[in-house]
N, C-alpha and C positions, 0 to 999 in steps of 0.2 A: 311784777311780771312784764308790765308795759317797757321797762327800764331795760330788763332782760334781753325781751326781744331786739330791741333797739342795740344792745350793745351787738347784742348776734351778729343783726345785720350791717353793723357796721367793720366788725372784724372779719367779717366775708367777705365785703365789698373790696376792702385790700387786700384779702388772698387770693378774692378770682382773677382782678388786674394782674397781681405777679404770674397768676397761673393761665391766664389767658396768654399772657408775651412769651411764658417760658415752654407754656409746652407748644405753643405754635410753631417757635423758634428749632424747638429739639425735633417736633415734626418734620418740619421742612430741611433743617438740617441733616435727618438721618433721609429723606428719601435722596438729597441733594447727592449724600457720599455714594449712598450705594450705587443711586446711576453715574456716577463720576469714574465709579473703580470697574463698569461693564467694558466690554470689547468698546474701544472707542468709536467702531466703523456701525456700531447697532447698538448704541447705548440706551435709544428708543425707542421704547416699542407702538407707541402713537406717535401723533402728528405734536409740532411744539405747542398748537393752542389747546389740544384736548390733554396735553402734559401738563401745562399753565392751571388749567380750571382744575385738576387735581391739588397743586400745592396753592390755589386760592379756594375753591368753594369745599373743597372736599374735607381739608383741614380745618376749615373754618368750623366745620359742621363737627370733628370731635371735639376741636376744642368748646365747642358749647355743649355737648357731654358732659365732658371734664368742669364745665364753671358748675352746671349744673349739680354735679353728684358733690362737689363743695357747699352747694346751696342746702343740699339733704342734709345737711352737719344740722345747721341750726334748726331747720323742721323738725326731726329727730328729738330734738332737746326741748322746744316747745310745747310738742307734739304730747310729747312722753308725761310732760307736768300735766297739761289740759287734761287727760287722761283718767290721772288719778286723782286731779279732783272732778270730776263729771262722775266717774264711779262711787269717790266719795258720798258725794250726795243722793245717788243713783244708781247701782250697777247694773239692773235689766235696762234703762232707758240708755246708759250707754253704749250697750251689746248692740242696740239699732243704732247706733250711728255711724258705725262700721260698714253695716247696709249697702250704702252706694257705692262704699269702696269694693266692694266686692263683682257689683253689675258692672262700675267703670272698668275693672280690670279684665272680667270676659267680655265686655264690646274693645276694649283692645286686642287682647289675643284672637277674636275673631274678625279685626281688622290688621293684623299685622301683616299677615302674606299681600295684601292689597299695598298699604303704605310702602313695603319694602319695593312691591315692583314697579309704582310710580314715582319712588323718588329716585331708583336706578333711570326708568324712563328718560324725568330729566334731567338728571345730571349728565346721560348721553346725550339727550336734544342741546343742552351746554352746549356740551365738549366742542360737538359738530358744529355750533356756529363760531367758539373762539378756531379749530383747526380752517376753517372755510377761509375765515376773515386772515389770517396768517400765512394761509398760500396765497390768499389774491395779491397781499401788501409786497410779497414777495415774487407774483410772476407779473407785475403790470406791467413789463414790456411784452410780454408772450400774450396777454389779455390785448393790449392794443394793437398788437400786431395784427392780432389775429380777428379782429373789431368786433371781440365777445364781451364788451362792457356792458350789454343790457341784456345779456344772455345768463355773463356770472352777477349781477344784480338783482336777475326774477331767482336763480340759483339761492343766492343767499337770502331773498326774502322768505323762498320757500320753507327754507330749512330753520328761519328765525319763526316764522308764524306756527311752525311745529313746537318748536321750543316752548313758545307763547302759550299754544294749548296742553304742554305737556306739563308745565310751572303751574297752569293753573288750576288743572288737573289733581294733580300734587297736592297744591297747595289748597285747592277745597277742600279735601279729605279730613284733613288736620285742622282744619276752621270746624268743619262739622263734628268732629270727632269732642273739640274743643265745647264746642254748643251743645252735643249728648250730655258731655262731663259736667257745664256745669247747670242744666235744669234736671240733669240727676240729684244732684245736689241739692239744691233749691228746695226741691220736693219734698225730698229724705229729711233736709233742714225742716219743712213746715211741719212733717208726721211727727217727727221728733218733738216738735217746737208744740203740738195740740199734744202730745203723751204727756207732755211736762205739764201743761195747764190744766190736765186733765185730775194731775195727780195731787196741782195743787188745789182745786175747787174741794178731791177729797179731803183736806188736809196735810197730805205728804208730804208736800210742798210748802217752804215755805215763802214769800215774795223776795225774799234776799237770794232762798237759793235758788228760784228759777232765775233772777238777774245773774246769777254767777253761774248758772249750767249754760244761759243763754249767751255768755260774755266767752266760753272757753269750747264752746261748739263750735265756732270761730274757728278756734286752728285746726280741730281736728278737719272741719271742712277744706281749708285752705292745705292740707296735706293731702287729702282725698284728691283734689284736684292736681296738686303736684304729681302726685304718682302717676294718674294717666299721661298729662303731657311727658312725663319723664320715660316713660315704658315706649312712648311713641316715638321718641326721638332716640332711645335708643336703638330702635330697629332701624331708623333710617339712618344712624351713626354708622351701623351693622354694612351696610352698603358704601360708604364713602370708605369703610375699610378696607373693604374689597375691592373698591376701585383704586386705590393709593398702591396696593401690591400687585394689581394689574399689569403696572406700571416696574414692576421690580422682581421680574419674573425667575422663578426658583428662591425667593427667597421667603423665610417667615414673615408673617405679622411681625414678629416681635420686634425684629431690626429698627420696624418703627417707633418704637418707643424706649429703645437702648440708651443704657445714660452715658455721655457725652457733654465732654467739654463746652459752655456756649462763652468765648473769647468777646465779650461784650465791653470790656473797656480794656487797655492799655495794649502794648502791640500785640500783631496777630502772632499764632505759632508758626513756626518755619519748621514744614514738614522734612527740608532736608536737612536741619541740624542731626548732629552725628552720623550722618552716610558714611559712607566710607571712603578713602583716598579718592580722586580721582584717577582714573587710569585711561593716558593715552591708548588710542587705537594703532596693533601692532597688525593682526589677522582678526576679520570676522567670517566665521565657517556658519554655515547649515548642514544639516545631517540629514536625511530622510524627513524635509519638512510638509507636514503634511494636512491642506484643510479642505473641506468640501462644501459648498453653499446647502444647509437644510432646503430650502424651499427647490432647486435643480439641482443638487447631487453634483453639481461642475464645481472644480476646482483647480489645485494643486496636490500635485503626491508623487514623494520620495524628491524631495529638491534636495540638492547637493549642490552649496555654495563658498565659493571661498574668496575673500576681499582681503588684498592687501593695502597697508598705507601708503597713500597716494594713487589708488589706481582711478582709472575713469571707466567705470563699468555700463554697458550698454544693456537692457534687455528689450528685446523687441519680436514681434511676433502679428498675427492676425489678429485683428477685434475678437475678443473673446478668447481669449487662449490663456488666461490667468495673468496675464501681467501685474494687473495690480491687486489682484488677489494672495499674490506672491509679494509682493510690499508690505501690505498693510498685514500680512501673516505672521512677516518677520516682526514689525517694528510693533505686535501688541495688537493693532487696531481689530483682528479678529483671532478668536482663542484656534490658536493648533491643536490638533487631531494627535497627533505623532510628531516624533523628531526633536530634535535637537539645534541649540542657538549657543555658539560657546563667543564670548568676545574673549583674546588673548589666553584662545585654551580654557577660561573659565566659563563653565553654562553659566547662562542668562535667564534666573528661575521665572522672572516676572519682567516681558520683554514690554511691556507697557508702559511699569514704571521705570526700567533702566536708558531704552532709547530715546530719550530726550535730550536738551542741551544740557551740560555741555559734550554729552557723548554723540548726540544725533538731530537734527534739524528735517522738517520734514513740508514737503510741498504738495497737496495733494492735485487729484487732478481737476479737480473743481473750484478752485480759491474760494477762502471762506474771509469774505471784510464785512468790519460789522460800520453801523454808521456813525466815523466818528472821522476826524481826520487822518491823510495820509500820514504823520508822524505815527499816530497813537495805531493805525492800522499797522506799522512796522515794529516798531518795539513792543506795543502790547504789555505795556511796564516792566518792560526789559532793561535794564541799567545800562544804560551806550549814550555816548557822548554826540555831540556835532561831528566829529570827525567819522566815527565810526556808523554815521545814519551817510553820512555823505559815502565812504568805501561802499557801503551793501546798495547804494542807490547806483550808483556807477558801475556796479557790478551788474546788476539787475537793468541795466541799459538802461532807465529810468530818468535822467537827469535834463534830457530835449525836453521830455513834456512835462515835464516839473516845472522846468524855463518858461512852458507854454499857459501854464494856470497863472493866474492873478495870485494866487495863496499861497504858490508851490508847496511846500508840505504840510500847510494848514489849511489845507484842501477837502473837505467835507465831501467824501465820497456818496455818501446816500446810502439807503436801503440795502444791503446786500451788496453796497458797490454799485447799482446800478447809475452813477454821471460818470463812470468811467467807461471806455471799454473792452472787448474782453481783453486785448490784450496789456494792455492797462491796470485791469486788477490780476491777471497771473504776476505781474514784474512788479505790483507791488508785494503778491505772495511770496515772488523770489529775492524782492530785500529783506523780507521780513525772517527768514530763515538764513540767508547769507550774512546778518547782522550779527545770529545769535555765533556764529565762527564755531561749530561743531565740530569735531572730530567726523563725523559721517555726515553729508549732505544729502538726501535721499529727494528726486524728482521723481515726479507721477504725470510725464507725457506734459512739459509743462512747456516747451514751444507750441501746440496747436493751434493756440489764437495769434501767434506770432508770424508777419513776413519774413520772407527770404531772409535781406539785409539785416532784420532785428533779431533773428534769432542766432546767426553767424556771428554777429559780434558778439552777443551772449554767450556764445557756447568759447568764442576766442577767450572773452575776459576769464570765466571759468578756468580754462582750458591756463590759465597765466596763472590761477590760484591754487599751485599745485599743491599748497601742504594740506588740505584738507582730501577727503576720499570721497567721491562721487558714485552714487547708485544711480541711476538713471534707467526709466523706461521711457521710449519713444515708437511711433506709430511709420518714423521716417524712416 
């Protein structure tokens, strides 16, 4: 029996490892796609750190489900032998050994509504201290500017010392719950443990077999106790469920657990093998294009557009007038209401994944650099050579201050871009798209941080690179 056990838990030991990395993996990989495949301009619907503490605490928490109801395999099997020899030797004294199991399970179901709302609790008090800490890392010049360093400091203690009390809130419940279960046990073990002594002073009993009722009450106890922590964790599993499709709205649970490819060793797949030809841009039309912002009802409705190749297209208008509402409508970044997107006469079913390079290059009106070098901020593992980082750098009027860094393109931007400035990180946004040499070049008001002189030469060089087709919106 002892050998038994021991194989058990050795052959679980290497199914929870594989099943701990694999369904973690398939977790996070299936919440990764579906937000990848949303409108690009509202792919999320929280902040990136309370997105973050979903694909780390929330996941973490099924996948210990999942090790767990592995670990039931072997209890089960142990369970089930100790069983029938306890009854063997006794069937009324093993009828009460069941006992506790039954008290453990209604003090859980009469604590489940509680567990379920305190570990929603903190895994909110989380979320809000990783989103807090990820907008501060991100506006520390609007924070010093504005000399709110001990203002956002009592801010994020405050909301950390909630967390504090809400974790440990949480986390009493299930210690104590933990303490019920096992001097339930304990108990039930000694009544049991005097029925048996009982029965052998009459005779019943004989000393072999209270050693061996007493050696195999053991697992049934050690399963009694599994069930409760198991029942408690799964109602708190129940909640980090809920919180992962929060995050991935209109769609099932299920997506999350959809089986799917995990490319864990040799090359990755290339999602655009077998696309179709590539097709030069001749005419790009809109038809009654049409979206409206859910939260203000403002939008765009019935645009009617038509792009020839080579042209240099201006849109321009008041703040607030849909400009780039009407950009990002076209190229995908939010779902259309109505209308139609034909390139060369054919519709364009799925304008998100068609406008991209090499059909469309895109600049929004906020540059997005992450913290890495000026090179890696331009290609972004785009395949371009020296020649062609040096074209989209001179194009993007960028090459005086390039001259001016110690590193010039191995220039370690920061946080957001924040050692540049603004104008600085747009013109490295606009090599970075000028590199990719699209068919459609699409700018989102991308002189604003630029002067006079720097954006007139910009708009020259452009204005020189006639085979490409230019969308442009501007505030001038």
């Amino acid at each position: 029996m002892a050998l038994g056990r021991m194989g058990t838990v050795f052959c679980g030991a290497q199914i929870d490892i594989r099943h701990r990395f694999l369904m973690g993996s398939l977790l996070r990989r299936n919440m990764l796609e579906r937000i990848l495949k949303r409108p690009g301009a509202r792919a999320l619907v929280e902040t990136p750190g309370e997105t973050l503490n979903r694909f780390r605490d929330d996941t973490q928490q099924v996948v210990d489900q999942i090790s767990m109801t592995v670990d039931s395999l072997g209890f089960v099997i142990t369970t089930t032998f100790a069983v029938v020899m306890l009854a063997h030797i006794s069937w009324k004294i093993t009828l009460l050994v069941f006992a506790p199991m039954v008290i453990i399970l209604a003090i859980t179901q009469a604590a489940s509504t509680r567990l379920e709302k305190n570990r929603e609790a903190s895994r909110d008090a989380a979320a809000k201290v990783a989103g807090a800490l990820g907008e501060m890392f991100g506006s520390i010049q609007a924070v010093q500017v504005a000399t709110a360093e001990e203002q956002v400091a009592d801010h994020l203690q405050r909301l950390n010392a909630e967390r504090k009390r809400l974790v440990l809130k949480d986390r009493l419940i299930v210690h104590l719950l933990n303490s019920i279960y096992g001097s339930t046990i304990s108990l039930g073990t000694g009544l049991v443990l005097i029925l048996a002594a009982g029965n052998m002073l009459e005779g019943h009993f004989s000393v072999g077999d209270f050693a061996l009722f007493a050696y195999f009450l053991e697992y049934v106890t050690d399963i009694t106790m599994f069930i409760g922590e198991y029942w408690a964790l799964y109602k708190q599993t129940g909640v980090s469920l809920k919180r992962m499709t929060e995050i991935l709205p209109g769609e099932p649970q299920a997506v999350l657990v959809a089986h799917n490819e995990l490319p864990l060793k040799g090359k990755l797949p290339d999602d655009r093998d077998g696309a179709g030809a590539f097709e030069p841009l001749i005419c790009l039309e809109t038809e009654n294009l049409t979206y409206h912002h859910p939260e203000s009802g403002k939008g765009i409705e019935g645009i009617n557009l038509r792009l020839k190749k080579g042209a240099f297209t201006v849109i321009t208008g008041r703040i607030g007038s849909g400009k780039t509402t009407l950009l990002r409508t076209l190229l995908g970044l939010l779902p259309k209401e109505d209308g139609e997107i034909r390139w060369n006469g054919t519709r364009v079913e799925h304008p998100a994944d068609f406008f991209t390079p090499p059909y469309t290059a895109y600049t929004p009106q906020v540059p997005v650099l992450f913290s890495e070098t000026i090179r890696e901020n331009v290609l972004m593992g785009f395949p371009a050579g020296d020649a062609e980082i040096e074209q989209a750098v001179v194009g993007a009027v960028l090459e005086t201050d390039l001259a001016g860094m110690e590193q010039g393109l191995a220039t370690v931007v920061g946080t957001k871009g924040v050692k540049l400035s603004g104008g600085q990180m747009q013109r490295v946004a606009a090599a970075r798209m000028l590199v990719r040499n699209a068919e459609l070049m699409v700018f989102d008001d991308l002189s604003s941080a630029l002067d006079v002189n720097t954006e007139g030469a910009m708009w020259s060089r452009l204005f020189a690179r006639r085979e490409a087709t230019y969308l442009v919106v501007s505030h001038r």
